[in-house]
N, C-alpha and C positions, 0 to 999 in steps of 0.2 A: 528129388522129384524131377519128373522130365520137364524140359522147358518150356516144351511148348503148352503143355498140360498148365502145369505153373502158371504161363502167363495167362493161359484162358482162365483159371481162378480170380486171377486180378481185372482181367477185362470186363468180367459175369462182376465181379464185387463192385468197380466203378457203375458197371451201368445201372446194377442194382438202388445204390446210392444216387446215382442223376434219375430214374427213374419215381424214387419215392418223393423227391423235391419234385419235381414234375406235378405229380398226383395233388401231393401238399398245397401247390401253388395254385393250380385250378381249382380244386375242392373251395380254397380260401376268396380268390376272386370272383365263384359264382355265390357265396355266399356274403362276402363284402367286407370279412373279417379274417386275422389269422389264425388258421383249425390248426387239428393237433389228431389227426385221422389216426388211427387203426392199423390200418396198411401202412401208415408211417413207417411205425416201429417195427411192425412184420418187417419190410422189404430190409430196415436197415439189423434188424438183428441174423437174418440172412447172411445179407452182405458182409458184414461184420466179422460173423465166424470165416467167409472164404476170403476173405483182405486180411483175418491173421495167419491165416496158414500160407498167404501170399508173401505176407511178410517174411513170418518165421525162415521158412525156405529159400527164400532170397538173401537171408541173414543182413536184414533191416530192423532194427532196433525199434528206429521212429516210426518203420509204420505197423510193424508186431503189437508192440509193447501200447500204441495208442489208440488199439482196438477194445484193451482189455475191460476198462472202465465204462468207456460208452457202451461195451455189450450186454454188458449189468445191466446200465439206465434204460437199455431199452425193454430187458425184462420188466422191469421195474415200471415203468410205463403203460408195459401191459395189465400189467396186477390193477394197477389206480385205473382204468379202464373197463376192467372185467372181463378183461379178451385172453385173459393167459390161462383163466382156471377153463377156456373151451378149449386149449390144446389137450392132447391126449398125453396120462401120465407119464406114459416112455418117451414120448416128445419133450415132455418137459424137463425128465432126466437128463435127457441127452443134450439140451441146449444148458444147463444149467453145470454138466459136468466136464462139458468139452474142452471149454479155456485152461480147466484147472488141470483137466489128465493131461492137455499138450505139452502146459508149460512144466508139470512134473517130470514130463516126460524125458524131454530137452534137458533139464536139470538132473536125473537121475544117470538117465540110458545114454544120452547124447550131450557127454559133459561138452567136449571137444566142442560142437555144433553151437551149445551153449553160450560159450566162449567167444566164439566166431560173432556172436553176435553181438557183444561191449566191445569185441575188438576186430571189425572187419576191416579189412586191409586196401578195398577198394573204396572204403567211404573215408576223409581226411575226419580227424575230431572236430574240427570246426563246422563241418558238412552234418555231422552226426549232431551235433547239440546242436545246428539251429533249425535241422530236419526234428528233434524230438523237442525245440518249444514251440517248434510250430505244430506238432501232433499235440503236446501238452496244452497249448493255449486253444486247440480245435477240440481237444477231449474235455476242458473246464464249459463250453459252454453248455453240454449235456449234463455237467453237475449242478450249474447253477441254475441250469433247464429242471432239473429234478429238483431242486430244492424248492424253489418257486409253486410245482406242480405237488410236492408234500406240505407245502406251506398253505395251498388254497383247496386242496385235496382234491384235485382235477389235474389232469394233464392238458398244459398247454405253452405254447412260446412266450418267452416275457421279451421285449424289446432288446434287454441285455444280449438276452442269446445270437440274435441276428447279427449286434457289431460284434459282438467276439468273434463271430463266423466271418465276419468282413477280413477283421486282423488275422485271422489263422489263416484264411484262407491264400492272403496277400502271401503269408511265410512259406506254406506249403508248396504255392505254385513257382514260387524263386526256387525253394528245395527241388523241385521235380525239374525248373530247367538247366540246372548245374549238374542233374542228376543222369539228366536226358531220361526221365522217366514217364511215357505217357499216359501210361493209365493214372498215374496222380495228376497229371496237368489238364488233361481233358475231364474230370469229375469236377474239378477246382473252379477251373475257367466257367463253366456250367451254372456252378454253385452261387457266385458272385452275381450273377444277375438274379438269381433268387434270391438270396441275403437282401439285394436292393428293394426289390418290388415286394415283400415280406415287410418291411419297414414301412414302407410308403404304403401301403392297405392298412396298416396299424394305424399308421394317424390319419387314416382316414381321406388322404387327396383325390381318393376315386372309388371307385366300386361302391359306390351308396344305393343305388340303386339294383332291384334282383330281375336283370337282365339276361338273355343266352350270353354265354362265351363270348361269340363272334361277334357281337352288338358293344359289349365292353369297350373291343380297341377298334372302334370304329372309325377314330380320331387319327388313327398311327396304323392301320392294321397291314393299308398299302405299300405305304412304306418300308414296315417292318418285314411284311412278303416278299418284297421286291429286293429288298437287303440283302438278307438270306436266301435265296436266288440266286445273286448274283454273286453272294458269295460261294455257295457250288459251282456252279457253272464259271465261275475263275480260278476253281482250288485247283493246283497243279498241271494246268493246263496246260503247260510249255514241259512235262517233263517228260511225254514222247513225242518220237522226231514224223513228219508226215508219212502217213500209211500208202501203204502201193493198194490198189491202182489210181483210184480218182482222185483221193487227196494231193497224192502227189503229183497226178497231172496236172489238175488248177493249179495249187501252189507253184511249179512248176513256171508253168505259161503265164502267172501274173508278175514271177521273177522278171523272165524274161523280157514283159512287157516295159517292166521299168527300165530294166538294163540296154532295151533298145531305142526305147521311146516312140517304139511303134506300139500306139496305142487300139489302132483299129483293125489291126491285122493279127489276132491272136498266134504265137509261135509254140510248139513246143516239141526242144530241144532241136531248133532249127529250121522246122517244116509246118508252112501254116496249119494251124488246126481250127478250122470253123462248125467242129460238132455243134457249139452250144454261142448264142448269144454272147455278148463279150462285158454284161454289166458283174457278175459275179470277177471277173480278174478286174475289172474297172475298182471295183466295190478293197479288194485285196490287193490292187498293186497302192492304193491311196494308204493302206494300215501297211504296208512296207513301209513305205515311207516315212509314216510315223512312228514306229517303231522297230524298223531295221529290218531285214529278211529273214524270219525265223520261223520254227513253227507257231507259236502265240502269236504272232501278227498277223499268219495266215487264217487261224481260227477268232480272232478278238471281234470283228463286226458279228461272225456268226453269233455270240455271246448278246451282242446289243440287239441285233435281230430277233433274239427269242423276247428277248425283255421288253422289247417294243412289241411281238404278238400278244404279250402276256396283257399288255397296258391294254392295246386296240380290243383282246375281248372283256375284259372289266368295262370300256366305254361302250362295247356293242352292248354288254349284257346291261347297262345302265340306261339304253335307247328302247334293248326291247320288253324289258322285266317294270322297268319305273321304279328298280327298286335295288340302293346299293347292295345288299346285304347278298341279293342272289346274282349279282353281276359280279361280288368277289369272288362268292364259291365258280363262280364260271370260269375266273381266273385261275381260283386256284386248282382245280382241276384240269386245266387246259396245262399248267405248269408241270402236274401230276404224271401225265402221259407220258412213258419210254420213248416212245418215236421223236417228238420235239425235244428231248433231249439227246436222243444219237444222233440228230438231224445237227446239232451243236460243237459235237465229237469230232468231226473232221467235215472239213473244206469242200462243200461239193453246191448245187445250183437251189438244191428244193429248201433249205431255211428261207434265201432271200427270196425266194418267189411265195413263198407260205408270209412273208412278211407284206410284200407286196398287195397280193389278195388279199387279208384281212382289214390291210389300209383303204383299199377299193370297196370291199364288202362295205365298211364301218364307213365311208365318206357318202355309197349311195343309197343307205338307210338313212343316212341324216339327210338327203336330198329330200328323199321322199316325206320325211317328216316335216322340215321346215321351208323347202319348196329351194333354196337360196343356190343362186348359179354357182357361186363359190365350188362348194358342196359337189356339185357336178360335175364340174371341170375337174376336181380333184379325184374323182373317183375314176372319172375316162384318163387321167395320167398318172393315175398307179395303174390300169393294166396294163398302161405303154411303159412302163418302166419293169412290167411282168414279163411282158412282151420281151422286152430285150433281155429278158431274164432265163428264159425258159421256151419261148417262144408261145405256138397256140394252145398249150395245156393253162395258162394263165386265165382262159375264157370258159374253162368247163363250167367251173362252180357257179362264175355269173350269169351264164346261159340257162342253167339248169335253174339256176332261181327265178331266172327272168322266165320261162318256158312254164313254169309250175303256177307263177305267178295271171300270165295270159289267159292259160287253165282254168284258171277257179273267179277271176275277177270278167273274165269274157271280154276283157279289153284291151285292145296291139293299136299304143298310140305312142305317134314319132313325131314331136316339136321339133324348134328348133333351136331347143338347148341340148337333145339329145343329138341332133347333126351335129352342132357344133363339138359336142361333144366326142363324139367319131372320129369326128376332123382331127381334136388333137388327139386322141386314140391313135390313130394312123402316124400321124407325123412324125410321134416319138415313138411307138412301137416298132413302124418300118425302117424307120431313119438311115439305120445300120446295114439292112436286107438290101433299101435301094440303093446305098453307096459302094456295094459291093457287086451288085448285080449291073450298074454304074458301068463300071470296070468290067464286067467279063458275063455273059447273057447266061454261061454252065451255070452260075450260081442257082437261077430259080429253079432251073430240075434240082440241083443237088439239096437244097434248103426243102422245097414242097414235095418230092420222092423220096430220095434217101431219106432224110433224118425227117418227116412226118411222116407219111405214107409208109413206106420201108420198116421204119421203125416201128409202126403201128401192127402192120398186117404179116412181118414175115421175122426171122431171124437171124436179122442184118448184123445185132452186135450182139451176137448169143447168149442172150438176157431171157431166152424161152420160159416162161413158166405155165406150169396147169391153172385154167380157168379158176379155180379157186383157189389159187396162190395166197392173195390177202385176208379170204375168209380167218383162218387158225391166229394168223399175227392180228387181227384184228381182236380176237377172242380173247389171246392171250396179252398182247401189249396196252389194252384199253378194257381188260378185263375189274369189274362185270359191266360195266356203263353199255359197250356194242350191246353187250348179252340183255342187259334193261332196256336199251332202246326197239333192238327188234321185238322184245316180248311185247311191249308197248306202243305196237306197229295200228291195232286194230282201234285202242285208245284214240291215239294221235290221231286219227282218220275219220272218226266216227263222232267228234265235237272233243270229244272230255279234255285235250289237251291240245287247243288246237295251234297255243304260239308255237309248238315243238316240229309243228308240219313242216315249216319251210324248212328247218333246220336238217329233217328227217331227209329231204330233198336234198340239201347240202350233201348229205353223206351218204346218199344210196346210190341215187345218180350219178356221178363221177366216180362212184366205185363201180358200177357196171361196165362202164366202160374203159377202167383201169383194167377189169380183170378182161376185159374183149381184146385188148391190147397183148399182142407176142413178148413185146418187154418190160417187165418186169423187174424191178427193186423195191426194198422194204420204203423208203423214203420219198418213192413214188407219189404215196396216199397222204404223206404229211399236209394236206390241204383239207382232208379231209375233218381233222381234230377239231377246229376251230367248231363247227357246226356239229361234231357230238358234243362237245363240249358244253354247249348252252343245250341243246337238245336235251343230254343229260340233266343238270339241272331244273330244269320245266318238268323234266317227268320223275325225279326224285323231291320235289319240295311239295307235290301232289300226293305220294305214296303215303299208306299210315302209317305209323310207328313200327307194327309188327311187321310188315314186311321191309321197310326199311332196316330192322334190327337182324333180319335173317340173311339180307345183303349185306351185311354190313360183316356178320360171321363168316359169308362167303368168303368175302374177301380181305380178312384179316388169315383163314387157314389157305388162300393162295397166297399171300402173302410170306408169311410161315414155310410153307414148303420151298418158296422161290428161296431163301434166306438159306433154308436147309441145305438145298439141293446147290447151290453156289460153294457152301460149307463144303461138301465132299466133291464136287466137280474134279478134284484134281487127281481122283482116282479111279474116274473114267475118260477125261480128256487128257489125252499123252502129251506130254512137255508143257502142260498149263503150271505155272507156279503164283502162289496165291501168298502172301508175307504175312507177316505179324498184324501189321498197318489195317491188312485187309479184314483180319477178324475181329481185329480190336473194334472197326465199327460197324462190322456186322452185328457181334454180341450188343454194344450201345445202341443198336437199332433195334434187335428185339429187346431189350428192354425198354426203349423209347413207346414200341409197342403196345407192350405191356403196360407202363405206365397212364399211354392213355386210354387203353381198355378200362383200364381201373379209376380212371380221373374222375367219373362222372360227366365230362361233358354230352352234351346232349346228343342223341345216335347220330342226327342229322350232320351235325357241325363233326363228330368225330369222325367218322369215315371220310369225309372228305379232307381234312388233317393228317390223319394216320398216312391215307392215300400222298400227299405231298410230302411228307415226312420219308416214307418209304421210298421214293423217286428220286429225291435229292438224296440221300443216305446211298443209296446204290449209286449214285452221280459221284462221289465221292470214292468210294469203293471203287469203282470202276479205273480208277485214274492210276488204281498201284494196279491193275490186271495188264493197262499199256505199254505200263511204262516196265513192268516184270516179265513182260510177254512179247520180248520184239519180232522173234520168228512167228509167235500165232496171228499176232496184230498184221506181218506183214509191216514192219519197220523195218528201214533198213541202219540205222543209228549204229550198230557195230559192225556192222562193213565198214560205214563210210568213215567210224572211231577208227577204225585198224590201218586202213588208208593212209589218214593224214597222223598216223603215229609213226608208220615205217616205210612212209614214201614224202619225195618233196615235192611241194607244186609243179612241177614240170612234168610229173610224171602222168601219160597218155591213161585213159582209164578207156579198155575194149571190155564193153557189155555183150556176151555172147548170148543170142535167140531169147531176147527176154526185153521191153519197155521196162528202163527202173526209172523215171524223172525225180526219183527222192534224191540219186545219185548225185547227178548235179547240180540238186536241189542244195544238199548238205554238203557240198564241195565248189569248188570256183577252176573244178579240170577241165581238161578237154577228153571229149566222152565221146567216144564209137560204138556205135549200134550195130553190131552184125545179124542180118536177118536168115533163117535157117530154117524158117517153116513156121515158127510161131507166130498167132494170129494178132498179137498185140503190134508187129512189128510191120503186119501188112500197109503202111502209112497212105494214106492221100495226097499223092504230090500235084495231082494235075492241076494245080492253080501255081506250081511254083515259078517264078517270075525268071528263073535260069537254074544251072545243074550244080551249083553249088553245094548243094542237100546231098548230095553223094558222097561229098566226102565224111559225111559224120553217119549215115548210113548206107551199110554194104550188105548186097546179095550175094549172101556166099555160097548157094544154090547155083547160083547163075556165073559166078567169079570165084569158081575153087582154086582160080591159082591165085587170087590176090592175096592170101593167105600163106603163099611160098614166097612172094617179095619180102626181105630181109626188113625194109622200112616199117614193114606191116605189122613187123611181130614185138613189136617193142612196145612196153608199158605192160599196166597189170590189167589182169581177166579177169573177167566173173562171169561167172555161170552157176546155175543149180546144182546142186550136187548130184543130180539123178540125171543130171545129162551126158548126153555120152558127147564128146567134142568130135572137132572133124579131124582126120590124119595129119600130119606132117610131113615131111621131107624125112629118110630115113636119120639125117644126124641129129634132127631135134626131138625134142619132145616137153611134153605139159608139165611141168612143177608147181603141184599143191605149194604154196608156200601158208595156207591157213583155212579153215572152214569153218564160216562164222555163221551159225542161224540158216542152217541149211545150203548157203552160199560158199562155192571155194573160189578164194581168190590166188591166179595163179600165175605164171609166166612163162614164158616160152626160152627154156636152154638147152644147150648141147646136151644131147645125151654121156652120162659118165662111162670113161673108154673100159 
């Protein structure tokens, strides 16, 4: 059978099997006891038959042959049920004859294959018997599960079952890592905290009471969110190298920083760069430090940044609801959102400014609650740490709440907590602007025109997008919550929901004027989320059941199609490569789905579950698309691999008409920039302090003979591969010596006589 077919049998049978314990566990904890559902045995006699043909074909003995028994019991469970005589008779044929034509089969027609499987040549005997008593001792506990369940003439778990599942499961998962076998290590690893918590409702230490879901683990739930979180959001995060263009320019410039210990004078690759406030390389040259110059050190504060926004809307949502239960789901939907987690993906200015706001937002709601100067100061010195962040975009949201605020209450008053307030506002937000402006008067045109004004009104750094650039991403990345909120526009407005108003403000208002803005990026609006996020919730814990439950379908078949449509991606984006890794937890995602469609938990609490399940799962998935994908990503990781394999440190690296800063990011060369018309390389030198900047970048527009000095031509090129180079002197010419990811790295020799 092909392989890759093959392994999606084994990925579909694991998930099948984590999917039915899912269902089992929930079913059991809202009811207070351990069940013995229905769907159990459906999912697992499923499963069952496609993990033996998984086996079979793999010519795996132990996990063939320890499918055979429990497939029976699960029949068998349906009968004592009364669920097996509602299958249809050709259904029931067919599951009942299948194990038996296989293994006849195998034994009759395919002796050889047969064979292969007491004697396969890649498993050692000792590999193979304590792979099948750990199948053997994980196949007794569904006998003695059955026996138990003909003993009392009811199907159900007896406490035995669960430790034998503890012991097998211990064996199984040793077998699967000797085995390198994932789809047995990930159903295993799974299994074990349900074997645990299956025991523990048995004797009773919790669930006495018939509470929702989310009220159960109201004790650990934060915790256990934040866990799992955080452990996404660290899964293989160092295993691609920083992405061109903006990652790699921060990362870049907070190298730099370190390496010169010019801390206030941002550089990159030689030539100041003052686009952007200097607290995000502040923020990233301090995690160099601690943990060396890499790509994980460059993304690891982004990582605590989001988990710190996650914490700040749980305490917003605890200020403005008065009630945990809807200030978690505010979290966990704020966690939910695609954008705060690309916002995570690579190194750029909008997490720590989205962390900042949320900190200002959440300190000047509690001002206003408990009056205390504390409170207030702390909120006027997260926008000056915004401030230094991002510069005046840090002030939309609290403008616009303060503005909406004025609006409806008819009152504009200014103490003098709120100067003082200002006072430090200014001092820390400007700090940086006047000590540069200090130095040299061009800064305040270049800070208040170019990069505000400039960047606002015209297409200074050709970031142009149409007026409704955000509408569609909004649609689809915060899909259906944007689409609930605008329907619930006239609601919000008209009393019925009125905590959601300011919120509503939060996120309309600064999106108008994101989309009025010439520049445009998706991570722009990341400021936004925070305030649909509790918005959202206010106007979902309002709706009734039925239309909750119709949203709720919405966005389990978006959901579905996103998963589908990722599936076949690779046979409409050209050089996309998608691995084993990556379906394996796709398929355990639609079954995660699945399983809690089927779990019974409450619509409320499900969708918004399924929703963060679905986000972190792609969070994960994503991480082999990086790291599989260096050309699409815009990695440059085998360039700079190929480099330091067949060159030694001395050797000059000439970057032809192209900004790379991953380049030197991933190397310790010396790197020349030749400018030849492309707009990455037009730099800003007018604040350079002398013409030393010239030697690491050349105008070879302007200096076509510097290109004919023999000094000049030494070291290796890179250029695009669609680039056409400039001429040479008749005796030389260009030698491909490699084309990596679109990039040919080359050299300059004699042409052969």
């Amino acid at each position: 059978m092909k392989g890759s077919i093959l392994l999606g049998l084994g990925f579909l049978a694991q998930g099948l099997f984590s999917a039915r314990f899912l269902i089992q566990l929930v079913k059991s904890e809202k009811k207070g006891e351990v069940l013995s559902p229905s769907i159990f045995w459906q999912l697992s006699l499923v499963a069952s038959a496609l993990l033996m043909i998984y086996g079979a074909f793999r010519h795996d003995l132990a996990i063939f042959g320890g499918q055979i028994l429990g497939y029976f019991v699960y029949i068998r469970n349906l009968q004592i049920q009364g669920e097996w005589k509602k299958f249809p008779k050709l259904l029931q044929a067919f599951f009942f004859s299948l194990p038996v034509l296989f293994t006849l089969y195998f034994i009759f027609f395919w002796n050889s294959e047969f064979l292969l499987l007491l004697n396969n040549p890649d498993i050692s005997y000792f590999l193979l018997t304590w792979g099948s008593l750990g199948q053997l001792v994980f196949t007794s506990r569904f006998l003695i599960q059955w026996y138990y369940s003909e003993k009392s003439g009811k199907s159900y778990f007896p406490p035995s079952f669960w430790y034998i599942s503890i012991f097998g499961a211990l064996l199984i998962t040793s077998y699967a890592i000797i085995r390198k076998d994932a789809v047995l290590f990930i159903g295993q690893a799974f299994g074990l905290i349900v074997y645990l918590r299956n025991i523990m409702i048995h004797f009773g230490y919790q669930n006495r009471s018939k509470v929702n879901f989310l009220e159960k683990i109201i004790q650990y739930r934060m915790g256990l969110f934040l866990g799992v979180t955080s452990f996404f959001l660290f899964f293989n995060l160092n295993v691609w190298s920083v992405t061109e263009t903006s990652e790699a320019r921060y990362s870049q410039i907070s190298k730099e920083m370190v390496q010169t210990g010019e801390w206030l004078h941002p550089q990159l690759m030689g030539i100041y760069h003052y686009h952007k406030p200097p607290m995000t390389y502040w923020i990233t040259a301090v995690s160099y430090q601690l943990f060396g110059i890499n790509s994980f050190a460059a993304r690891f504060f982004l990582q605590i940044a989001v988990l710190l926004q996650i914490l700040l809307i749980y305490q917003l949502g605890k200020m403005v609801f008065e009630d945990k239960s809807k200030a978690f789901k505010s979290a966990l939907l704020y966690a939910s959102f695609p954008v705060v987690i690309i916002g995570s993906r690579a190194l750029t200015t909008d997490t720590y400014l989205a962390t900042f706001l949320l900190a200002a937002i959440y300190f000047w709601f509690r001002y206003s609650k408990t009056g205390r100067k504390s409170d207030n100061l702390l909120f006027y010195l997260f926008l000056g740490l915004g401030f230094l962040t991002k510069g005046p975009v840090i002030l939309l949201v609290p403008v616009s709440l303060w503005a909406y605020r004025v609006f409806t209450t008819r009152k504009f008053q200014v103490d003098s907590n709120t100067l003082f307030g200002i006072l430090v506002f200014l001092v820390i937000g400007l700090s940086w602007f006047l000590m540069l402006f200090r130095e040299d008067s061009r800064f305040f045109d270049y800070f208040v025109l170019r990069q505000t004004v400039e960047r606002f009104s015209s297409d200074v750094f050709h970031r142009t997008k149409p007026f409704w650039y955000y509408i569609p991403i909004l649609l689809l990345a915060a899909f259906p919550w944007f689409l609930i909120l605008l329907y619930k526009t006239k609601s919000i407005f008209s009393g019925k929901i009125p905590i959601a108003a300011k919120f509503w403000v939060w996120v309309f208002v600064p999106l108008l004027i994101f989309s009025l803005s010439h520049s445009k990026l998706i991570l722009y609006i990341l400021p936004l989320f925070g305030g649909l996020a509790i918005a959202s919730i206010a106007i979902w814990d309002k709706m009734n059941k039925r239309v909750q439950k119709k949203w709720g379908i919405a966005q389990t078949i978006f959901q579905v199609i996103v998963i589908l449509t990722l599936f076949l991606s690779p046979y409409f984006v050209e050089g996309l490569y998608l691995n084993l890794k990556f379906y394996f937890l796709g398929v355990i995602l639609l079954c995660l789905l699945l399983g809690m469609y089927l779990s019974g938990i409450k619509n409320s609490d499900r969708v918004l579950i399924s929703t963060w399940i679905f986000t972190m799962m792609l969070t994960g998935m994503s991480t082999y698309v990086f790291s599989n994908n260096s050309k699409l990503v815009n990695d440059t990781k085998k360039v700079t691999a190929w480099i330091e394999e067949h060159t030694d440190d001395s050797t000059r690296i000439v970057i032809f008409d192209k900004i790379l800063p991953s380049v030197p990011f991933e190397t310790e060369r010396s790197v020349i920039s030749i400018y030849y018309g492309d707009e990455s390389l037009n730099r800003e030198t007018q604040f350079q302090r002398d013409d030393s900047w010239k030697n690491s970048l050349i105008d070879l527009k302007n200096q076509p003979e510097w290109i004919t000095q023999k000094s000049n031509q030494e070291g290796l090129w890179i250029a695009k591969a669609t680039k056409t180079l400039p001429a040479l002197p008749d005796s030389l010419d260009w030698k491909v010596l490699e084309e990596v990811d679109g990039w040919k790295i080359m050299e300059i020799a004699r042409k052969e006589p």
